[in-house]
MIDOLO-956441 format. One record per atom (N, C-alpha, C, O): chain; x, y, z; residue number from 1; atom name. Coordinates in nm, 4 decimals, decimal comma, padded with zeros to 6 digits. Example, Ala and Ser with C-alpha at 12.3 -4.5 7.8 and 13.67 -1.06 7.14 Angstrom:
BEGIN
ATOM; A; 01,3190; -00,5690; 00,7800; 1; N
ATOM; A; 01,2300; -00,4500; 00,7800; 1; CA
ATOM; A; 01,3200; -00,3300; 00,7800; 1; C
ATOM; A; 01,4236; -00,3319; 00,8465; 1; O
ATOM; A; 01,2850; -00,2250; 00,7080; 2; N
ATOM; A; 01,3670; -00,1060; 00,7140; 2; CA
ATOM; A; 01,2900; 00,0030; 00,7870; 2; C
ATOM; A; 01,3409; 00,1138; 00,8039; 2; O
end
This chain:
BEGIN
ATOM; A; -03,9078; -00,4758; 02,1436; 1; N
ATOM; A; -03,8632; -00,4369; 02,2730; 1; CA
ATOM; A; -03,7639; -00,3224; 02,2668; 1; C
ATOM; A; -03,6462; -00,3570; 02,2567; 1; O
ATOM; A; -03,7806; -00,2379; 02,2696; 2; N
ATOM; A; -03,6977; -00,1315; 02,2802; 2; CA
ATOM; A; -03,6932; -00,0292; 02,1641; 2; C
ATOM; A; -03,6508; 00,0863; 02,1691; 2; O
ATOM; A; -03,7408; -00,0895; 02,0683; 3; N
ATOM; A; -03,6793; 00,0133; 01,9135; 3; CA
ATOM; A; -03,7361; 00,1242; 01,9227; 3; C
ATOM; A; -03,6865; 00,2123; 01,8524; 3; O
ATOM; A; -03,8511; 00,1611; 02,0043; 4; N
ATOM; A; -03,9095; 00,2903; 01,9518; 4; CA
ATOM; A; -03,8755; 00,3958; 02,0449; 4; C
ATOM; A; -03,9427; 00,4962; 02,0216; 4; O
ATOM; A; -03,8020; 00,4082; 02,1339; 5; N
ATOM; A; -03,6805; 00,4306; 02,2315; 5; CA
ATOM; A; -03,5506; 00,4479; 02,1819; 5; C
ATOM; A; -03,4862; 00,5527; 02,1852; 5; O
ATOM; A; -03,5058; 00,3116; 02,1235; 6; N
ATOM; A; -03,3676; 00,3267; 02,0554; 6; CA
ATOM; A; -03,3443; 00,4518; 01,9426; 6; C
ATOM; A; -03,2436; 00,5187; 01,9195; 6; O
ATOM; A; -03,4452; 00,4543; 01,8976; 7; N
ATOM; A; -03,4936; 00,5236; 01,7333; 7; CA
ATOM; A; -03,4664; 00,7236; 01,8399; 7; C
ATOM; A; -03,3717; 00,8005; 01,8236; 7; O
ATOM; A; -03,5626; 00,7389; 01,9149; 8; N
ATOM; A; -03,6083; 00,8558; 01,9982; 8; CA
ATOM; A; -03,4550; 00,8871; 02,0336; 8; C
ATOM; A; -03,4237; 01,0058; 02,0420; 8; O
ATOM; A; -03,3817; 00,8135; 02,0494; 9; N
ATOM; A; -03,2641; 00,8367; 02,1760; 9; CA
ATOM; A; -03,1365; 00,9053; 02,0989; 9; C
ATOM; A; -03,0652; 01,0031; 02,1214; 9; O
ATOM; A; -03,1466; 00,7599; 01,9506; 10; N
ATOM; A; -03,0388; 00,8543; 01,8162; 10; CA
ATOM; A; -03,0473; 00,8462; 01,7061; 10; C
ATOM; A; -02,9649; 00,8109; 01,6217; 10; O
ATOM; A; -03,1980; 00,8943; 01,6943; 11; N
ATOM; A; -03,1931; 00,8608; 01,5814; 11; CA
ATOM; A; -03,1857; 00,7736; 01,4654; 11; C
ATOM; A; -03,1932; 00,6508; 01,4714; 11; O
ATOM; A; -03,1673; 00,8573; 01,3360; 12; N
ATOM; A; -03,0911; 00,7444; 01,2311; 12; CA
ATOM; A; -02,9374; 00,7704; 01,2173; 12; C
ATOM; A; -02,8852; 00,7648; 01,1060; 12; O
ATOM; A; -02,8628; 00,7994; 01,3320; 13; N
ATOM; A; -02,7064; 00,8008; 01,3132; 13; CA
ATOM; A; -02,6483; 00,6259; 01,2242; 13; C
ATOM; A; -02,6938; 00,5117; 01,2197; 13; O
ATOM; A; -02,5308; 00,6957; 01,1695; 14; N
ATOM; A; -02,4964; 00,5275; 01,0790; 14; CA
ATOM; A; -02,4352; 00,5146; 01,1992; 14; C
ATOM; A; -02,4265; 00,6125; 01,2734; 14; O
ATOM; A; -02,3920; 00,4101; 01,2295; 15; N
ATOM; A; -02,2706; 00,3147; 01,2660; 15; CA
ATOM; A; -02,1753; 00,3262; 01,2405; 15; C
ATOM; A; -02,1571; 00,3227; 01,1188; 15; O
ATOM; A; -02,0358; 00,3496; 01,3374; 16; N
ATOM; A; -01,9687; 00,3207; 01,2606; 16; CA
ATOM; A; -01,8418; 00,2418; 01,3479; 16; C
ATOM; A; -01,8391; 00,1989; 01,4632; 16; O
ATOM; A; -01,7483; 00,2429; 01,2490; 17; N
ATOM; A; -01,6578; 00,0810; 01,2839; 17; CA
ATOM; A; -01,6145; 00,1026; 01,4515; 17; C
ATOM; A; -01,5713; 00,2152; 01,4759; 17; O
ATOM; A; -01,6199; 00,0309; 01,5393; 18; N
ATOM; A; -01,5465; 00,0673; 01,6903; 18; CA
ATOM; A; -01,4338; 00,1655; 01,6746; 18; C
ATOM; A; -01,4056; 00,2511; 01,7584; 18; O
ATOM; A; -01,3367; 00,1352; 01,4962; 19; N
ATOM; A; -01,2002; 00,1586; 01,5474; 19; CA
ATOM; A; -01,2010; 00,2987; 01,5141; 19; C
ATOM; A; -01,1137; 00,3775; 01,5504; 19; O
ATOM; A; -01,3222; 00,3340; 01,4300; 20; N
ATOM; A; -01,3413; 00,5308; 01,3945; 20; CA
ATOM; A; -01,4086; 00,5532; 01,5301; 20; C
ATOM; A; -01,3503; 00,6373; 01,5985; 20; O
ATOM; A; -01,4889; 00,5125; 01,5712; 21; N
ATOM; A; -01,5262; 00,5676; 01,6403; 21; CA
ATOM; A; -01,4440; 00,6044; 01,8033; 21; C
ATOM; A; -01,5052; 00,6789; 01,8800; 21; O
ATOM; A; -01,3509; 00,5662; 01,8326; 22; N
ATOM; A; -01,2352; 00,5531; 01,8691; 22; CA
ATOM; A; -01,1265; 00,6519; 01,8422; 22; C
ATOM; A; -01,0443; 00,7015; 01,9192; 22; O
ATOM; A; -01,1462; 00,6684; 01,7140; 23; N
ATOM; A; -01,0524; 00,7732; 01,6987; 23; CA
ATOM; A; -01,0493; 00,8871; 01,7072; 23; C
ATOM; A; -00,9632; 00,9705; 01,7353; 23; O
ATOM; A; -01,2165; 00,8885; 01,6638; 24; N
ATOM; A; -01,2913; 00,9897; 01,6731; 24; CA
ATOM; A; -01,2885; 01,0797; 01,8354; 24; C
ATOM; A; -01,2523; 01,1961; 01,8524; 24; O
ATOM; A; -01,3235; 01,0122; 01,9078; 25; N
ATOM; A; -01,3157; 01,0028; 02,0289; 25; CA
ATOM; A; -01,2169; 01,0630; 02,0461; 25; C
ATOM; A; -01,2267; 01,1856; 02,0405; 25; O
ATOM; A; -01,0932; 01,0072; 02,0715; 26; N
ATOM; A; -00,9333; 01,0297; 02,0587; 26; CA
ATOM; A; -00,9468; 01,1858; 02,0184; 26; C
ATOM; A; -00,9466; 01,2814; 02,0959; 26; O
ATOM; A; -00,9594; 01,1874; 01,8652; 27; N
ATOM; A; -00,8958; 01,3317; 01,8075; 27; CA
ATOM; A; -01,0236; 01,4307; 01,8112; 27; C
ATOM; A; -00,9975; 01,5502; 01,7968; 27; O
ATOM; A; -01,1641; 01,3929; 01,8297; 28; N
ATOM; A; -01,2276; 01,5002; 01,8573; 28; CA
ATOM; A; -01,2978; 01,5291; 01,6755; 28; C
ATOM; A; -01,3615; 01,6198; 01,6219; 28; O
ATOM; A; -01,2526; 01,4222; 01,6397; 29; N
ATOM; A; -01,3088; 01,4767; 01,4982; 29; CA
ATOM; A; -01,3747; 01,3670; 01,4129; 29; C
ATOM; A; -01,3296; 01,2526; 01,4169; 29; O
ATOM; A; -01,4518; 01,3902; 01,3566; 30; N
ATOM; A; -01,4440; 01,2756; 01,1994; 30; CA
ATOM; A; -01,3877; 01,2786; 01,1054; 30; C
ATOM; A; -01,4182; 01,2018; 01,0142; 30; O
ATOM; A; -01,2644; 01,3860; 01,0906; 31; N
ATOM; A; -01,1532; 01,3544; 00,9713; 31; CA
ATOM; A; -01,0591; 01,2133; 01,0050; 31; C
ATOM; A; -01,0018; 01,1477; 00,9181; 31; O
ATOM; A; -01,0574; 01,1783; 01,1783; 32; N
ATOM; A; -00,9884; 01,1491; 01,1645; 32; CA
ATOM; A; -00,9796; 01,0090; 01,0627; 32; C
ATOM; A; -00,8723; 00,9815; 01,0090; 32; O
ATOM; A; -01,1085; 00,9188; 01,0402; 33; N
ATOM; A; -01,1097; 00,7756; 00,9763; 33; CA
ATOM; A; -01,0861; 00,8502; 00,8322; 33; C
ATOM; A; -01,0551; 00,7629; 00,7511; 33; O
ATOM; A; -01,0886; 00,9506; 00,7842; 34; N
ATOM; A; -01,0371; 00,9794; 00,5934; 34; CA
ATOM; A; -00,9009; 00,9669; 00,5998; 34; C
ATOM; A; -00,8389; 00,8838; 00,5334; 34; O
ATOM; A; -00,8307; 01,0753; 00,7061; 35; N
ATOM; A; -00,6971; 01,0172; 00,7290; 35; CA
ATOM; A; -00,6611; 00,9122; 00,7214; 35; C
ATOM; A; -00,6046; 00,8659; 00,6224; 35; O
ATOM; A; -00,6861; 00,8518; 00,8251; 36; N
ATOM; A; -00,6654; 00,7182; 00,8117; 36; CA
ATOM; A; -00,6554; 00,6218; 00,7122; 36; C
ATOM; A; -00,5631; 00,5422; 00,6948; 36; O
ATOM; A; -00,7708; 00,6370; 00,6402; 37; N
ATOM; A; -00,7983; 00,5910; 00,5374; 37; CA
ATOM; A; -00,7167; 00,6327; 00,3970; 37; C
ATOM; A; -00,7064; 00,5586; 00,2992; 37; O
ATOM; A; -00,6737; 00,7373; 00,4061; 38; N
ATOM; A; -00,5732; 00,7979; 00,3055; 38; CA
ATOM; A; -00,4380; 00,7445; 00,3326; 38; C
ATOM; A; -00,3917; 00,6777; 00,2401; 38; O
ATOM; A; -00,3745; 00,7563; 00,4223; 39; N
ATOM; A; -00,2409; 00,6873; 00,4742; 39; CA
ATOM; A; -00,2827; 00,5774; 00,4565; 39; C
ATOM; A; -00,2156; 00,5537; 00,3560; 39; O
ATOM; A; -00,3619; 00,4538; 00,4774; 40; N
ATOM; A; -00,3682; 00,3163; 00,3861; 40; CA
ATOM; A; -00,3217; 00,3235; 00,2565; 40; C
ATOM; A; -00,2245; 00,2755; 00,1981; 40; O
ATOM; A; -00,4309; 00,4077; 00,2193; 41; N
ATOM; A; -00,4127; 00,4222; 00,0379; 41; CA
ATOM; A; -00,2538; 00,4634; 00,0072; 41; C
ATOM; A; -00,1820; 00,3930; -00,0639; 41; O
ATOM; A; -00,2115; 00,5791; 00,0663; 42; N
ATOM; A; -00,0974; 00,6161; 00,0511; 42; CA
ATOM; A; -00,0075; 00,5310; 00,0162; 42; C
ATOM; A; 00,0577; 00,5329; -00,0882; 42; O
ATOM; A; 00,0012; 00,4176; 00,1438; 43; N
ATOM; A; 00,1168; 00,3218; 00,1876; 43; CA
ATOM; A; 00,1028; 00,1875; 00,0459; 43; C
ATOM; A; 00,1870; 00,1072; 00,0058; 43; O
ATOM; A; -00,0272; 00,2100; 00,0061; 44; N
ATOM; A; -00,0409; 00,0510; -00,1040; 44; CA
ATOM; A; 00,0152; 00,1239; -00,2390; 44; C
ATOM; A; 00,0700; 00,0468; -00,3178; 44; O
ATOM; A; 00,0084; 00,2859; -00,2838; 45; N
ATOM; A; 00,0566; 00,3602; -00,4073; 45; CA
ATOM; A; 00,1917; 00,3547; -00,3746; 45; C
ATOM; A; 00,2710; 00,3473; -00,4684; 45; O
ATOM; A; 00,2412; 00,3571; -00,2411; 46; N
ATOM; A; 00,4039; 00,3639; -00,2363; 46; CA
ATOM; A; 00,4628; 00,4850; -00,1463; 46; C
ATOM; A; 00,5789; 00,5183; -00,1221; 46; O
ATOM; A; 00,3657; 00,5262; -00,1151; 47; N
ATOM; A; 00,4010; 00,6462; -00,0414; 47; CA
ATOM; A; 00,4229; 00,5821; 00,1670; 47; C
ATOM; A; 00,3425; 00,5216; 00,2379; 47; O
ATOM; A; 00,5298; 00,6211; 00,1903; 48; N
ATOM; A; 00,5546; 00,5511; 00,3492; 48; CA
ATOM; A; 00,5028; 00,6241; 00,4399; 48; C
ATOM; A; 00,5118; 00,7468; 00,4345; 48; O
ATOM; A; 00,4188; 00,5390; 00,5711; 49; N
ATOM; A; 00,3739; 00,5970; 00,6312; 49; CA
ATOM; A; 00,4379; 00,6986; 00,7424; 49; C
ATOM; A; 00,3729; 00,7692; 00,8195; 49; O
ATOM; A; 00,5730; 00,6901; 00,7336; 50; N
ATOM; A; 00,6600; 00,7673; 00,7889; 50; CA
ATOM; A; 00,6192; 00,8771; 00,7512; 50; C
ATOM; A; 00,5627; 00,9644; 00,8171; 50; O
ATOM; A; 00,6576; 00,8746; 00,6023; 51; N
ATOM; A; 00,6398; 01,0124; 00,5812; 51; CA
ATOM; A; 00,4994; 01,0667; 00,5338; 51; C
ATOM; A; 00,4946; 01,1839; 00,4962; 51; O
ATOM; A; 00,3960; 00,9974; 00,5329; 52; N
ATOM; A; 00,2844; 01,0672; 00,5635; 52; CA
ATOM; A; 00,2297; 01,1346; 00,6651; 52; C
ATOM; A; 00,1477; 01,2255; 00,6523; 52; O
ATOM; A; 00,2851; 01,0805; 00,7960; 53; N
ATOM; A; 00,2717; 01,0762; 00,9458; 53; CA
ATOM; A; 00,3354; 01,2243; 00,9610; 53; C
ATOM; A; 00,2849; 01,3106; 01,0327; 53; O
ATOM; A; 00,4558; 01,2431; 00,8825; 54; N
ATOM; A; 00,5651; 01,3792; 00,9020; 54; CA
ATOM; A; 00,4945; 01,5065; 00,8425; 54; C
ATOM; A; 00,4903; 01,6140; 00,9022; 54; O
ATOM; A; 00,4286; 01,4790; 00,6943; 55; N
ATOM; A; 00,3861; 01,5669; 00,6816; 55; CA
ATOM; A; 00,2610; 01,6083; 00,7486; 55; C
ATOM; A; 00,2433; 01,7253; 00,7824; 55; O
ATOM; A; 00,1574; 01,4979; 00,7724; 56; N
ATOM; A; 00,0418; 01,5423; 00,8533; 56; CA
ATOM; A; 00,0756; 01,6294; 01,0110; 56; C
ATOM; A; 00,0064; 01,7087; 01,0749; 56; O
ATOM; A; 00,2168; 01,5711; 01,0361; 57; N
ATOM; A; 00,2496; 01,6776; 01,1506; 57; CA
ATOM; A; 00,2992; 01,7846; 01,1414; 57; C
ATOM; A; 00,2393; 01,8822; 01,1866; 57; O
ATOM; A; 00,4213; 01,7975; 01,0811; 58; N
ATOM; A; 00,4159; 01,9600; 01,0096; 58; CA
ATOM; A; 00,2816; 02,0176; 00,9551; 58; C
ATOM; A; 00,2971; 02,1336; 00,9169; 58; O
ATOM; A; 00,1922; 01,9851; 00,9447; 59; N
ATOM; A; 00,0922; 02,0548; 00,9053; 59; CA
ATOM; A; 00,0201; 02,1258; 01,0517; 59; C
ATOM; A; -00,0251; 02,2387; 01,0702; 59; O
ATOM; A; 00,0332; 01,9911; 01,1556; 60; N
ATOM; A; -00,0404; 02,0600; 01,2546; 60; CA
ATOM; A; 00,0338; 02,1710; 01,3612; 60; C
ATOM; A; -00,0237; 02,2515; 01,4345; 60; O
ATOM; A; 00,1538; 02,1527; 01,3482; 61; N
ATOM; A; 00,2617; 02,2430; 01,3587; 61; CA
ATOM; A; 00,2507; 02,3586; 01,2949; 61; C
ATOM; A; 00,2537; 02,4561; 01,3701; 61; O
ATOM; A; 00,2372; 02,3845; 01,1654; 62; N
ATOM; A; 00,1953; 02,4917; 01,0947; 62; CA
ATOM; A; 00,0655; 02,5929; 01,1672; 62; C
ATOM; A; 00,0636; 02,7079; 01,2109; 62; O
ATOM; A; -00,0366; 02,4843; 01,1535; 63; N
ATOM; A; -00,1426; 02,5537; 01,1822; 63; CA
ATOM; A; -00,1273; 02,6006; 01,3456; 63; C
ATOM; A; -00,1781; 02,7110; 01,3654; 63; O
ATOM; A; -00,0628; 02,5331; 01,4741; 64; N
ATOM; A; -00,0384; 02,5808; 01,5360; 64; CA
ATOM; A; 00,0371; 02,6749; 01,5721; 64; C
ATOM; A; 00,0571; 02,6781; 01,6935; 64; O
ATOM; A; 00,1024; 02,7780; 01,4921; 65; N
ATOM; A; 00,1742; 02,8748; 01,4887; 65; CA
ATOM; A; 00,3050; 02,8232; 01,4291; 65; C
ATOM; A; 00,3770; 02,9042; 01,3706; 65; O
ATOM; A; 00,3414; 02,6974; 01,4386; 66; N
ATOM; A; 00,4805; 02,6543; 01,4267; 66; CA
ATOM; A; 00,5350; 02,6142; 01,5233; 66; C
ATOM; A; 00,6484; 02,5706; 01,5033; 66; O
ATOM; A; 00,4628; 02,6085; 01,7204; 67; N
ATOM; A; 00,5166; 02,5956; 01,7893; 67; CA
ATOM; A; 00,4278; 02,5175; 01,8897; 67; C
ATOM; A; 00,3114; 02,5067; 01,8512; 67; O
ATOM; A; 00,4563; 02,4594; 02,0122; 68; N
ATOM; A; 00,3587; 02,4270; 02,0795; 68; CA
ATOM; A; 00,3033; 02,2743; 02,0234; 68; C
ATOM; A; 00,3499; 02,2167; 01,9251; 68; O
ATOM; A; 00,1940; 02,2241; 02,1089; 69; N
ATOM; A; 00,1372; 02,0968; 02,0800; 69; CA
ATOM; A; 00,0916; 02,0978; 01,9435; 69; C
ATOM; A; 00,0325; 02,1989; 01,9056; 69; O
ATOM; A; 00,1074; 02,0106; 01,8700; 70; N
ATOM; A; 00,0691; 01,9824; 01,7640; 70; CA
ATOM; A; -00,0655; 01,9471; 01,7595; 70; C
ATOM; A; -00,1526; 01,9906; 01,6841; 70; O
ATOM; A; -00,0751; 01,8492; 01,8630; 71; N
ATOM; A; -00,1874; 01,7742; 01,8543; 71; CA
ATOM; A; -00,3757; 01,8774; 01,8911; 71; C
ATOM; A; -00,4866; 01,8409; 01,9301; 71; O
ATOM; A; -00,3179; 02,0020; 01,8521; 72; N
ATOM; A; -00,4390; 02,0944; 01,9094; 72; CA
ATOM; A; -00,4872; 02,1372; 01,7670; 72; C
ATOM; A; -00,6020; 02,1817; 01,7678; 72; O
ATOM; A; -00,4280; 02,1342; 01,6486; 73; N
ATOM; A; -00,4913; 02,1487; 01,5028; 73; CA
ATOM; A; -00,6066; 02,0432; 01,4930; 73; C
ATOM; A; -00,5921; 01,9209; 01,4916; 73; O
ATOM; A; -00,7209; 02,1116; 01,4865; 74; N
ATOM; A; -00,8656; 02,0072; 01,4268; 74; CA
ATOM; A; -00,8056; 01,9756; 01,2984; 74; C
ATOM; A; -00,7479; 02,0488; 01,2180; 74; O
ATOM; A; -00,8456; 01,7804; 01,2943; 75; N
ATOM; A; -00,8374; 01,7614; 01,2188; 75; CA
ATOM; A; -00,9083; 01,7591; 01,1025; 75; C
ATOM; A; -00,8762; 01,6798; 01,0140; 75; O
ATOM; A; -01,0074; 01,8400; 01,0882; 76; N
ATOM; A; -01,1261; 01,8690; 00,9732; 76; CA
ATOM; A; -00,9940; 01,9719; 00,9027; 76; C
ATOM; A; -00,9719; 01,9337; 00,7878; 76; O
ATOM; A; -00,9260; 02,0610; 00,9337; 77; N
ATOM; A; -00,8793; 02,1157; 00,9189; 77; CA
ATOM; A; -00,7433; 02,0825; 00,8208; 77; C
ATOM; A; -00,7223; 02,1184; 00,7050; 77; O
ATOM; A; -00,6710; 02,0115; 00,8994; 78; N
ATOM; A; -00,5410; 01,9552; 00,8089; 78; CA
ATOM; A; -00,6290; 01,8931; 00,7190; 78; C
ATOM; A; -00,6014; 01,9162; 00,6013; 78; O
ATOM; A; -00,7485; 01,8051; 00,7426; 79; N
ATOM; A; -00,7796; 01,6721; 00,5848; 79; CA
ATOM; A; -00,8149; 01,7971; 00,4924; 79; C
ATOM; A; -00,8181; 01,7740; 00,3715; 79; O
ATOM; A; -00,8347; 01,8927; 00,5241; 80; N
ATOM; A; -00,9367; 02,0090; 00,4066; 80; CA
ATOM; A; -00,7832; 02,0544; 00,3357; 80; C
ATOM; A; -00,7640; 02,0439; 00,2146; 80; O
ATOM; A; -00,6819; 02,1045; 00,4288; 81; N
ATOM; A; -00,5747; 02,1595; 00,3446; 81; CA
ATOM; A; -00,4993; 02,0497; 00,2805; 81; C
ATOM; A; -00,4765; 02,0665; 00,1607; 81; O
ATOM; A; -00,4555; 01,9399; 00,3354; 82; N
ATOM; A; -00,4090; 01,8334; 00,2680; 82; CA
ATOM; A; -00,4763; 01,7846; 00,1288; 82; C
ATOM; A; -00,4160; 01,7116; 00,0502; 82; O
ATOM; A; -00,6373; 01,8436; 00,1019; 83; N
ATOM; A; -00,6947; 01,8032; -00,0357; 83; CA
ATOM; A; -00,6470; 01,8869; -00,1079; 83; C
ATOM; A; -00,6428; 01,8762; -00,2305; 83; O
ATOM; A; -00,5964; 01,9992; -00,0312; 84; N
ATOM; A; -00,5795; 02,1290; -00,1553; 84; CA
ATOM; A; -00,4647; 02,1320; -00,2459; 84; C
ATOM; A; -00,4444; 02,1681; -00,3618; 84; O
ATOM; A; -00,3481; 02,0435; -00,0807; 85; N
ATOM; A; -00,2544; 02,0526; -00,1542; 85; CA
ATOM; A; -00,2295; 01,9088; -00,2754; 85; C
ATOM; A; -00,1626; 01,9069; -00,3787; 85; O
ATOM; A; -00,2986; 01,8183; -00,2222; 86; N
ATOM; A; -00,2877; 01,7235; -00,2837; 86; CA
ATOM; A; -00,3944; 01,7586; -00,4281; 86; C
ATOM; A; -00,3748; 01,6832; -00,5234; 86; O
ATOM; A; -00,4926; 01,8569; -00,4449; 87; N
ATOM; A; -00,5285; 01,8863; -00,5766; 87; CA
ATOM; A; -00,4097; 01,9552; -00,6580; 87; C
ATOM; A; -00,3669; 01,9275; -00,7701; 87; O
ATOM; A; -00,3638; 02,0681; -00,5538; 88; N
ATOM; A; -00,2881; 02,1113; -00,6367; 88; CA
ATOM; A; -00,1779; 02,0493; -00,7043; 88; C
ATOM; A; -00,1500; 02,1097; -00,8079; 88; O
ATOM; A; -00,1123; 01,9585; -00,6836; 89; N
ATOM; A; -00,0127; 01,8689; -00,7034; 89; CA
ATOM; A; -00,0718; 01,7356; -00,8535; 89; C
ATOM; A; -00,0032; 01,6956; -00,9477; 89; O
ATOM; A; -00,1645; 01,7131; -00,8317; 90; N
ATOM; A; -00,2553; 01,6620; -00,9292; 90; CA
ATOM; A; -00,2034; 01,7455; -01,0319; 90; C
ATOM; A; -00,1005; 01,7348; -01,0986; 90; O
ATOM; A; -00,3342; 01,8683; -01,0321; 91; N
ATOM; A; -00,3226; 01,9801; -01,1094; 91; CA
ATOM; A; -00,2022; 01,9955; -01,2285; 91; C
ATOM; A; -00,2071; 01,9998; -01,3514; 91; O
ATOM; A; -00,1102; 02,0006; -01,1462; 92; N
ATOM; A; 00,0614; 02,0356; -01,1640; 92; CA
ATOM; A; 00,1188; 01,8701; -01,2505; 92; C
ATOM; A; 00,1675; 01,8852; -01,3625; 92; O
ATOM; A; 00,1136; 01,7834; -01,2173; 93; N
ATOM; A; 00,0862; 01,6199; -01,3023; 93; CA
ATOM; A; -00,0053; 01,6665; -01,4612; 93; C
ATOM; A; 00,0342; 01,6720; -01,5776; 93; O
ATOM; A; -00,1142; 01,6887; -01,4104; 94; N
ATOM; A; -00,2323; 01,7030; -01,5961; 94; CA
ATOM; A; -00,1617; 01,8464; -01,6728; 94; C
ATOM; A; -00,1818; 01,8762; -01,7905; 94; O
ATOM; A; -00,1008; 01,9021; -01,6048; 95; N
ATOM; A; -00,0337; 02,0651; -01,6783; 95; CA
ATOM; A; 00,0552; 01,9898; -01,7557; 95; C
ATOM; A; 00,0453; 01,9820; -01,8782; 95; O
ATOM; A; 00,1718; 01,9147; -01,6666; 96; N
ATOM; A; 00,2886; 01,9032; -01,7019; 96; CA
ATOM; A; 00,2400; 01,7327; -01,8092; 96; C
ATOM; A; 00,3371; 01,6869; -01,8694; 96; O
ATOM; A; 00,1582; 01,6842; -01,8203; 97; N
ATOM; A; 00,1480; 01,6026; -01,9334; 97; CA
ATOM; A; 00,0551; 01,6823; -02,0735; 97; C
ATOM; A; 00,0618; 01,6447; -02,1905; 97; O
ATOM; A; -00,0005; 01,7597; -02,0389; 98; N
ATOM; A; -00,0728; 01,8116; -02,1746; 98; CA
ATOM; A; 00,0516; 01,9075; -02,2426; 98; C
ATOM; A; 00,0384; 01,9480; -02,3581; 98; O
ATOM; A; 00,1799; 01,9425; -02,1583; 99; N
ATOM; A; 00,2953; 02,0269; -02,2322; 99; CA
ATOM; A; 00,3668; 01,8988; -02,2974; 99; C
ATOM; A; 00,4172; 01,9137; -02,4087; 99; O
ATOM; A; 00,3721; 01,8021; -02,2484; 100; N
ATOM; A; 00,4520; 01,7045; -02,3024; 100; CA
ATOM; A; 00,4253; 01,6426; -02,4334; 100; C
ATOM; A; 00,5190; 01,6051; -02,5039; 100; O
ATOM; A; 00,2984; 01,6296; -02,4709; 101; N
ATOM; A; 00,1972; 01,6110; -02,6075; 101; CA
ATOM; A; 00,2570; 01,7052; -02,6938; 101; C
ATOM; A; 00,2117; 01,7228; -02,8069; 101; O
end
C-alpha cells in the first residue's frame, strides 16, 4: 500500500534521527549533527562545552566580518575550517613528538 509512491516521492534518502533533522532545519545545514557530534566527543576527551560553544562562535563571528549576527555563517563552513584547524593542531602534536625521540 503505498511503497511505490513512497519510493517516487523520496527516493532512497536515509533517515535520519528527528533530533538532526531538527537541527538541520534550525541551522539550514547538515554540518550541523557532526558538530554536534564533535562537542559530545569533545566534552567525554575533556574538552568543555563552554568552550567549544565559544570557539564555534568566534568562528562564526569571524566569518561574518567580525561583526553582526553570528548565526548567518553556514555551518558546512565553520565544520570544514574547524577540521583544518583541528588537523593542524594534530599535525603540530606528531612534529613535536618525533623531535622529542
Amino acid at each position: 500500500g503505498g511503497c511505490d509512491l513512497r519510493e517516487q516521492a523520496g527516493g532512497e534518502a536515509q533517515l535520519k534521527s528527528i533530533d538532526d533533522f531538527n537541527k538541520a532545519q534550525e541551522d539550514g545545514s547538515d554540518a550541523a549533527p557532526v558538530l554536534e557530534r564533535l562537542r559530545n566527543v569533545m566534552e567525554e576527551i575533556g574538552v568543555e562545552n563552554e568552550l567549544f560553544d565559544q570557539v564555534i562562535d568566534g568562528m562564526k563571528k569571524d566569518m561574518n566580518g567580525g561583526g553582526g549576527d553570528s548565526s548567518e555563517a553556514p555551518l558546512d563552513a565553520i565544520a570544514t575550517e574547524l577540521g583544518k584547524k583541528l588537523k593542524e593542531a594534530m599535525k603540530s602534536i606528531a612534529a613535536d613528538q618525533l623531535r622529542i625521540k
